[in-house]
C-alpha positions in Angstrom: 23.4 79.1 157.7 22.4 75.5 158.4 21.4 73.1 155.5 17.9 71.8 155.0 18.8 68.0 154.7 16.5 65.4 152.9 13.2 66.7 151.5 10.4 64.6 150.0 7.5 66.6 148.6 4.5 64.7 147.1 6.5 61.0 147.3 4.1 58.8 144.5 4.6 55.4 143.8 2.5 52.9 141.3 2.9 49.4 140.3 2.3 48.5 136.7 -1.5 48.3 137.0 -2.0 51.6 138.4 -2.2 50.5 141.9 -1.1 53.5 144.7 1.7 52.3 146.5 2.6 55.8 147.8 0.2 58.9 148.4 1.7 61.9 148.1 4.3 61.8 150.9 6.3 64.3 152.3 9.4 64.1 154.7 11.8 66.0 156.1 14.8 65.1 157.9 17.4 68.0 159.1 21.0 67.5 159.1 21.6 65.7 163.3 18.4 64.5 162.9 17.1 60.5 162.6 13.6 59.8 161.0 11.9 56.9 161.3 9.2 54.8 158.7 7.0 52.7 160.7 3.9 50.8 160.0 2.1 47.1 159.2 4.6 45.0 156.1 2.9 46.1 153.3 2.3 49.5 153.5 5.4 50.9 151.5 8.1 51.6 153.6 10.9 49.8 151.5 9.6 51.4 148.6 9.9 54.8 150.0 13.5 54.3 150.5 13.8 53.0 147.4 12.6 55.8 145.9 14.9 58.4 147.6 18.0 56.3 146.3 15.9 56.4 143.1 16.4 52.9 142.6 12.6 51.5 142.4 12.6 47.5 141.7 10.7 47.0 138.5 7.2 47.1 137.9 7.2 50.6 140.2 7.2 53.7 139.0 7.8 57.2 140.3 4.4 58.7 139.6 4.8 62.2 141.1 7.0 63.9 143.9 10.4 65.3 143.9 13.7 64.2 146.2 15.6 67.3 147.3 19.2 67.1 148.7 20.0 70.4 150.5 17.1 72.0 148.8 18.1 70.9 145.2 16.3 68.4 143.3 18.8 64.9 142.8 19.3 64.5 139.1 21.7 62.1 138.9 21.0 59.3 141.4 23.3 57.1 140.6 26.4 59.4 141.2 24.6 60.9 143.9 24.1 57.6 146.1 27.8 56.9 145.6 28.9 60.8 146.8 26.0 60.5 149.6 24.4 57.4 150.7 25.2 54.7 152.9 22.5 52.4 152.7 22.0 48.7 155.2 18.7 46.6 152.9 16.5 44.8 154.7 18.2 41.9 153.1 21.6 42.3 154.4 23.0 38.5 153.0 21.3 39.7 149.4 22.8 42.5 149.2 26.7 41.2 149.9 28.0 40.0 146.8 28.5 36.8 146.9 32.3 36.6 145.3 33.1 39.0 148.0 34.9 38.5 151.6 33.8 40.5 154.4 37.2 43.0 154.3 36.8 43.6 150.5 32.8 44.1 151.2 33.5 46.7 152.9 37.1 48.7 151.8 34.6 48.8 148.4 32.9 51.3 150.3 35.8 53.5 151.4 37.3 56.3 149.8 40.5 55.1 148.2 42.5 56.8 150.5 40.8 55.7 153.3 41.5 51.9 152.1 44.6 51.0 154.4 43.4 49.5 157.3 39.9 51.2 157.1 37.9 48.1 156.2 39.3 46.3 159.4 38.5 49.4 161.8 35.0 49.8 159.9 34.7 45.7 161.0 35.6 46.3 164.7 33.6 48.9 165.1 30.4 46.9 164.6 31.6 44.2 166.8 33.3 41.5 164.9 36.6 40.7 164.9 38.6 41.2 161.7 40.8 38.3 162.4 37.9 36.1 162.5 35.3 37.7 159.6 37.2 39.7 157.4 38.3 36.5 154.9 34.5 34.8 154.8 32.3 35.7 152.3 28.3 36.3 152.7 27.4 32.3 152.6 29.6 31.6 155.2 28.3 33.9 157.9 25.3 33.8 160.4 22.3 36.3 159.8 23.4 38.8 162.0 27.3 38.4 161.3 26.0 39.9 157.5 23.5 42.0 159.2 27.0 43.8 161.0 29.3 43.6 158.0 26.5 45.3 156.4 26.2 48.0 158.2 29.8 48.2 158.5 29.7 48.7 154.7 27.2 51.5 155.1 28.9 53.6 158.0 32.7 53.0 156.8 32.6 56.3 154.6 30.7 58.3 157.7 27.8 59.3 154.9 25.9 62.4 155.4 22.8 60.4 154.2 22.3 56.8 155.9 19.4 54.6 155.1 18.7 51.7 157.1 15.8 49.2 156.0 15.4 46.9 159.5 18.8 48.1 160.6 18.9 45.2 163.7 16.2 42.0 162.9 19.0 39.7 163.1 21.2 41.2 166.2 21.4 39.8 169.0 20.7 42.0 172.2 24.7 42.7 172.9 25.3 43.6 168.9 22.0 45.6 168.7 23.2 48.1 171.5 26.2 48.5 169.7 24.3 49.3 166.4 22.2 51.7 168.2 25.5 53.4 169.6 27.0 54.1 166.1 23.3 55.9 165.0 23.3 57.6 168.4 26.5 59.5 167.5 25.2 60.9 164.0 22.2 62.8 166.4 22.7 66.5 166.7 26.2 66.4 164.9 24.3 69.2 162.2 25.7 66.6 159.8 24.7 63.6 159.1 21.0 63.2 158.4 19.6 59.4 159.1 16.1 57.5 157.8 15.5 53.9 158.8 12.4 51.9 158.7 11.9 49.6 161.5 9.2 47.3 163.3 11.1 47.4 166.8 9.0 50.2 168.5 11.9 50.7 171.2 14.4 51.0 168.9 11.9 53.9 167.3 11.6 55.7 170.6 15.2 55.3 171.4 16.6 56.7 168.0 14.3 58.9 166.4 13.9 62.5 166.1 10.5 62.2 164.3 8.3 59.1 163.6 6.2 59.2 160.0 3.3 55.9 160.6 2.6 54.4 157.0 -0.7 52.9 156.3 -4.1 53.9 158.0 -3.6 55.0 160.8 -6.6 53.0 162.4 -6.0 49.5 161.1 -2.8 48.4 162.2 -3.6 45.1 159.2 -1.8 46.3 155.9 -3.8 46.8 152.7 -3.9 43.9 150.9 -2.9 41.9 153.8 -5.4 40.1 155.9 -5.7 38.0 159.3 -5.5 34.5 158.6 -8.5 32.7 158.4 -9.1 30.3 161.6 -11.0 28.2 159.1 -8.1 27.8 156.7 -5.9 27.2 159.3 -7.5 23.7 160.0 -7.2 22.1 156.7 -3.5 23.3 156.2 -2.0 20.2 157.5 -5.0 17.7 157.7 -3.1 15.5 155.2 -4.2 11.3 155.8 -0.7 10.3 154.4 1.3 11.8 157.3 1.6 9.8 160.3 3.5 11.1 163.0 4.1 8.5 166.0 2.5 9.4 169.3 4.3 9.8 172.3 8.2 9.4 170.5 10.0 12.2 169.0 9.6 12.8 165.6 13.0 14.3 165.1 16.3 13.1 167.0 19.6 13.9 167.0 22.8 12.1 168.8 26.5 13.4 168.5 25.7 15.8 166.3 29.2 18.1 165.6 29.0 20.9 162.8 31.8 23.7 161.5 31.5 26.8 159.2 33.2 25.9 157.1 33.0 22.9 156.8 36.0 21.1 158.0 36.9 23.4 160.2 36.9 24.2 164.2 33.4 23.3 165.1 30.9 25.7 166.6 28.6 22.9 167.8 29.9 19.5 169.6 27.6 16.6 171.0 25.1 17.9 170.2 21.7 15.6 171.3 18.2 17.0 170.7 15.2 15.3 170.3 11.5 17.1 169.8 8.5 15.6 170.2 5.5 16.1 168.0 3.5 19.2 168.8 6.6 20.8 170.5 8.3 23.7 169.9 11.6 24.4 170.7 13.8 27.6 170.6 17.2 28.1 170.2 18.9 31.0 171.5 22.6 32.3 171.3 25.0 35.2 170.5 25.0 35.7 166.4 27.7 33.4 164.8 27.6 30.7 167.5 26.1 28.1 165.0 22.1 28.2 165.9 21.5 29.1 162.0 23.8 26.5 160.9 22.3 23.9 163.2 18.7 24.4 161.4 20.9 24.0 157.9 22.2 20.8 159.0 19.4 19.4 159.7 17.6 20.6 156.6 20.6 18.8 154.8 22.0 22.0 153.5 25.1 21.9 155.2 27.5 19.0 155.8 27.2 17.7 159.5 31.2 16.7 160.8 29.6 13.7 162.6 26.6 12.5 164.7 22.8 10.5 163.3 19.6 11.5 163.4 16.3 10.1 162.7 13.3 11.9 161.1 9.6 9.7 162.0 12.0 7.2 162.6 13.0 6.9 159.8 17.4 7.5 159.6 18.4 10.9 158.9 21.3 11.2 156.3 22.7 14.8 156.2 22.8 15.4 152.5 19.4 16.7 150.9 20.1 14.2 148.1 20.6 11.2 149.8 17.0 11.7 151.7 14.0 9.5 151.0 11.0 11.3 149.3 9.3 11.0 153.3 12.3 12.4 155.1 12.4 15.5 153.0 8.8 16.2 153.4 9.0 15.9 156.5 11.5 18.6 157.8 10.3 21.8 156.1 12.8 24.9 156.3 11.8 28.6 156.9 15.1 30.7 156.6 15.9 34.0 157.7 16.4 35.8 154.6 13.0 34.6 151.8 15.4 36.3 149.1 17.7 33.4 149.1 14.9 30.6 148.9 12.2 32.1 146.9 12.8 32.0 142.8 12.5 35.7 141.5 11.5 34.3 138.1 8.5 32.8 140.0 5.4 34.1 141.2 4.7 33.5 144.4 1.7 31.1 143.2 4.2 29.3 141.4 6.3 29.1 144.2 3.8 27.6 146.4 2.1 25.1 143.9 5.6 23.6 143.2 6.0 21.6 146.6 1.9 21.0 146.4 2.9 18.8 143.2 5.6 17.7 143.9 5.6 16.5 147.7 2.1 15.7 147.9 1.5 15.1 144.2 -1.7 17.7 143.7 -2.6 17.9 140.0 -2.1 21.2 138.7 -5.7 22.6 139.2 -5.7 21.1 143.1 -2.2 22.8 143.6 -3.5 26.4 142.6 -6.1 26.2 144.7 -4.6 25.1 147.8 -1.9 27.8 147.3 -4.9 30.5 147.7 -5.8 28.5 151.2 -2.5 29.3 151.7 -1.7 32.5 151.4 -4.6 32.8 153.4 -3.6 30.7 156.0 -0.8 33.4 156.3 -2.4 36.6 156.0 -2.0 37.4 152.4 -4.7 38.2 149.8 -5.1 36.2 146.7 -3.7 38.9 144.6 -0.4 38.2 145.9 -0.1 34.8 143.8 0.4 36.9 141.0 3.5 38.5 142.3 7.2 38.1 142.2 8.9 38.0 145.2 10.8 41.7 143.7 7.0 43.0 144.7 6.5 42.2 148.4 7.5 43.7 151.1 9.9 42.0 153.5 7.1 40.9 155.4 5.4 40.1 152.7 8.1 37.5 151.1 8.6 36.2 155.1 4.9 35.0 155.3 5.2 33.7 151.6 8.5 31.3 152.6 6.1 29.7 155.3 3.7 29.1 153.4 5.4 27.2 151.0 7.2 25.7 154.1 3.6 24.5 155.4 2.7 23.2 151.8 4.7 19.9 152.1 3.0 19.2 155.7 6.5 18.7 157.2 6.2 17.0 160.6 9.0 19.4 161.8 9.0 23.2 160.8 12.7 24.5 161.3 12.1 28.6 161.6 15.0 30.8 161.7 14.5 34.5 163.0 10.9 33.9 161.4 9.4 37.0 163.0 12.3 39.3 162.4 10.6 41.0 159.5 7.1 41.3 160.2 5.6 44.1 162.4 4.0 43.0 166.0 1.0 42.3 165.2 1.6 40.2 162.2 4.0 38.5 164.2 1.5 37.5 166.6 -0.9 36.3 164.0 2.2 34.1 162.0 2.8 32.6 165.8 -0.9 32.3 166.8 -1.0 30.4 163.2 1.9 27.6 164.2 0.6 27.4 167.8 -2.8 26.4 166.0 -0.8 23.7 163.7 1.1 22.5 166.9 -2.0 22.1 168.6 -4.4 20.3 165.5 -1.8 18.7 163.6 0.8 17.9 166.0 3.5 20.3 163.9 6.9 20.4 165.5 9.2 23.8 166.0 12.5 24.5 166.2 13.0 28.5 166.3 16.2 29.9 166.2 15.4 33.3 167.6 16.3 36.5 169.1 12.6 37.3 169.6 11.4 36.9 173.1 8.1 36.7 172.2 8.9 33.5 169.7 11.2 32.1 172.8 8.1 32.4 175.4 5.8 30.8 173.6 7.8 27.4 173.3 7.8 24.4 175.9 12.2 24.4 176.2 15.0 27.0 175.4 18.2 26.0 174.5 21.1 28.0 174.4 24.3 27.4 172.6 27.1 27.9 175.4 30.6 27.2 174.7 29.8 25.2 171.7 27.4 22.9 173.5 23.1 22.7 173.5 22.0 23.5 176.7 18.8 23.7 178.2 17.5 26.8 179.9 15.4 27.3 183.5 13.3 24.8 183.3 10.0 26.5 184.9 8.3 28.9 182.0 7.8 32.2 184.4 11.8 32.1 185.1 12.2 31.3 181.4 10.5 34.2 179.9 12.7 36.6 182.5 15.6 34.9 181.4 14.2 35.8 177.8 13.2 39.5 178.2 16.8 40.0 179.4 18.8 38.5 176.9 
């Protein structure tokens, strides 16, 4: 007689004022069979995970529902999760701790007996190579490299219950086919039973078994959430004390060279780059060959092993605290995981009002005010100034780092992965928002991205090959092909 799996009967979430987060949901996955949460950032799909593990974030409460486990009710989540769960968050660098290496990251995991050798076969099987990863710990690897070792953390034990919260925003197109391989043999095993929450629609269609929408189911816009306002959008940047020289790039690079570690064999050598003002570039590459560390450099977050650079040409030096107050407003820094830049003491008003007062010297009324515009700018309704980032969704904390990257009006806006948490169509309103910038405010782009839709929209692709920058086909139609392939 076959098991029933994962039940959710009546799933009800609330945040301290009351406030629905969850209505009355109910799931149910079979053992063999994947189920997949879809639907606009905002619209609870984290939080419905979180609430099977029974490990809400604070301020959310289980209002009313029941979590069954092979038709009992779980009791004890805590040793349940550790008998049952493998679990990959949407934050996948977060979640790592930080005192950890890759190999002990993951033998954590493993049954004691399964300890010898396992953490280095769990590593391999996700595509890195053990040699390589298995001695660095979260800080030192790319996005996706702690996107893999992640997962490799979840699927060492072979859980009957996996849970996967954007289980491939950070691969790469050659490591998300070998993600989706390890899923695909959980299907029809009557074992293992899989839910994962995702934004890539083909990765849906190619996984799932069943497909629950969240949110209504006529407005793809989440609630709470709103399309930014074209009006806000032109008095984001219209700042008189930024002057951005016409016709010469406003950021260039020469000789650039840069390890991780530092000190080490370099991933990037020579490089050269200049961007021009209103131009967006994109950066393409496998995960680990250096695109993420490039952006770092240049935000003066990680040493540079040689090169010079100028910002408004004015010189570049690579460490943050050796910048003058205009080169450090000018390069602004969007990273791929809000978690590590965002303050969670902080509201997200107080997030944003910071850089208002302190790189363009708003007083503290002005500041709170233009961090409404803001939020607006990016889709968010006032209410969400009154939040930690603890609250928001993944999307949610995403559209909040770039506002408070567009607060400075930097001349350059370094984006890395910046679309890899937000559903399509928020997506297209984030890039619709920068293409607006680029356009009135002569806003520059460099997009590290895996995203062909952020890599057609800019004027060059580069692509880190062999260690070296190089540019991509030149004409735009061959370009996005080359893209849609990668």
């Amino acid at each position: 007689m076959s098991r029933p799996g994962l039940t959710v009967r009546g799933l009800t979430v609330a945040d301290r004022t009351g406030s629905v987060i969850v209505d009355r949901l109910d799931l149910r996955v079979a053992p063999g069979e994947v189920l997949a949460l879809i639907g606009p950032s905002g619209t609870g799909k984290t939080t419905v995970l979180r609430a099977v593990l029974g490990a809400l974030p604070g301020g959310l409460t289980l209002a009313a529902g029941r979590i069954e486990w092979h038709g009992a009710p779980v009791r004890a989540p805590r040793c349940w999760r550790r008998r049952t769960v493998g679990f990959l968050s949407q934050d996948p660098a977060s979640a790592l701790h930080p005192l950890l290496d890759a190999r002990a990251a993951v033998r954590e995991a493993l049954p004691r007996a399964a300890r010898p050798g396992g953490a280095e076969r769990a590593l391999a099987a996700v595509g890195l190579d053990p040699a390589d990863i298995a001695a660095l710990r979260p800080h030192q690897l790319s996005g996706g490299q702690a996107q893999r070792v992640a997962l490799a953390r979840a699927l060492a034990a072979d859980p009957e219950l996996l849970i996967l919260d954007e289980p491939t925003s950070a691969l790469d197109p050659a490591a998300l086919h070998l993600a989706l391989e390890l899923v695909q043999r959980r299907r029809g095993d009557g074992r293992s039973v899989t839910l994962v929450v995702s934004h890539d629609l083909g990765m849906v269609a190619e996984l799932a078994d069943h497909v629950v929408r969240l949110g209504p189911a006529n407005d793809p816009q989440a609630p709470g959430d709103a399309a930014p306002s074209p009006d806000r959008r032109r008095t984001v940047a219209a700042d008189p004390d930024v002057t951005r020289p016409a016709g010469r790039p406003v950021l260039e690079v020469h000789g650039l060279a840069l390890a991780q570690p530092p000190g080490g064999t370099p991933l990037l050598s020579e490089v050269d780059l200049a961007v021009s003002a209103g131009e967006s570039v994109a950066v393409l590459g496998p995960s680990g060959c250096g695109k993420t560390t490039l952006l770092r450099v240049l935000a003066g977050l990680h040493p540079a092993e040689r090169g010079h650079g100028t910002v408004l040409e004015e010189p570049l030096p690579w460490a943050v605290t050796e910048r003058a107050p205009t080169v450090l407003r000018a390069l602004a820094l969007v990273g791929q995981n809000p978690l590590d830049t965002l303050n969670p003491a902080r509201t997200v008003g107080a997030a944003l009002a910071r850089p208002l007062r302190t790189l363009r010297g708003l007083p503290r009324k002005e500041a709170r005010a233009e961090a409404l515009r803001l939020l607006d700018t990016v889709g968010l309704a006032p209410e969400h100034a009154h939040r930690y980032p603890a609250a928001l969704s993944g999307g949610q904390r995403q559209r909040v780092a770039l506002a408070r990257a567009l607060a400075g009006n930097p001349a350059v806006l370094l984006a890395d992965e910046i679309t890899a948490a937000l559903d399509a169509r928020t997506a297209d309103l984030v890039l619709d928002l920068i293409d607006t910038l680029r356009r009135d405010t002569g806003l520059a782009v460099v997009a590290v991205t895996h995203d062909p839709a952020v890599a057609a929209r800019a004027d060059r692709v580069l692509r880190v090959e062999d260690g070296r920058l190089t540019p991509s086909l030149s004409d735009h139609h061959d370009r996005r092909r080359s893209v849609d392939v990668l």
